[in-house]
C-alpha positions, 0 to 999 in steps of 0.5 A, a space after each residue: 500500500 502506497 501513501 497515496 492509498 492511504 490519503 484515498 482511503 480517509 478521504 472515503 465516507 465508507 472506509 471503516 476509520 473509527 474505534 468504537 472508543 474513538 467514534 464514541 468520544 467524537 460522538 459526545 456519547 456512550 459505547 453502549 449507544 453504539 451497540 443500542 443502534 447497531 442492535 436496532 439496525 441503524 447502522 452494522 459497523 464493519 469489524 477488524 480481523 480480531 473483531 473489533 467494531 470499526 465505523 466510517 464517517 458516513 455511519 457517524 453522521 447517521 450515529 450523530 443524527 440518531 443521538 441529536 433525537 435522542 438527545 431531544 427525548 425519543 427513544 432509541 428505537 423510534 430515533 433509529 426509524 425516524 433516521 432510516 426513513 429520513 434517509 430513505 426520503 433523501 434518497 427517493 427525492 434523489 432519484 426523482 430530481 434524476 428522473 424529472 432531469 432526464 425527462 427535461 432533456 428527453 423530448 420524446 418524453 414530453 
């Protein structure tokens, strides 16, 4: 592995980077909240070859989100789903920005 393999790697929102100790401490918050969403699905982070969990950036932002509602009085569970659904909405309005995009630029479309 070169130098630059690894600047391309911690520049990747998906490479698991983070300890759990470490993702905990960037979080403000507890191990245990990191096993509570991981249990609820939020997020499964990926595990080093002696099986410890390693988390990436992205899945830090969604840990984040999920303590902001928690944080407010939601449960766990409830914060858990409240996040899936906001980010699958995100990715629906995604989708639909292509499609009405393409279907500007199609005049067959119209």
């Amino acid at each position: 592995m070169t130098a630059g393999d690894s600047y391309n790697r911690l520049e990747d929102d998906d490479y698991p980077a983070y300890t759990m100790g470490r993702a905990a401490e960037l979080l403000g918050t507890t191990q245990n909240f990191l096993r509570a969403i991981g249990e609820a699905r939020l997020i499964t982070p990926l595990r080093s070859q002696g099986g410890h969990r390693r988390y990436s950036r992205y899945q830090l932002r969604i840990a984040a989100r999920a303590r902001e509602l928690v944080d407010r009085g939601t449960s766990i569970e409830s914060a858990c789903r409240i996040v899936i659904l906001e980010d699958q909405l995100e990715e629906a309005q995604r989708i639909n920005e292509e499609l009405r995009a393409s279907a500007s630029h199609d005049p067959a479309g119209a």
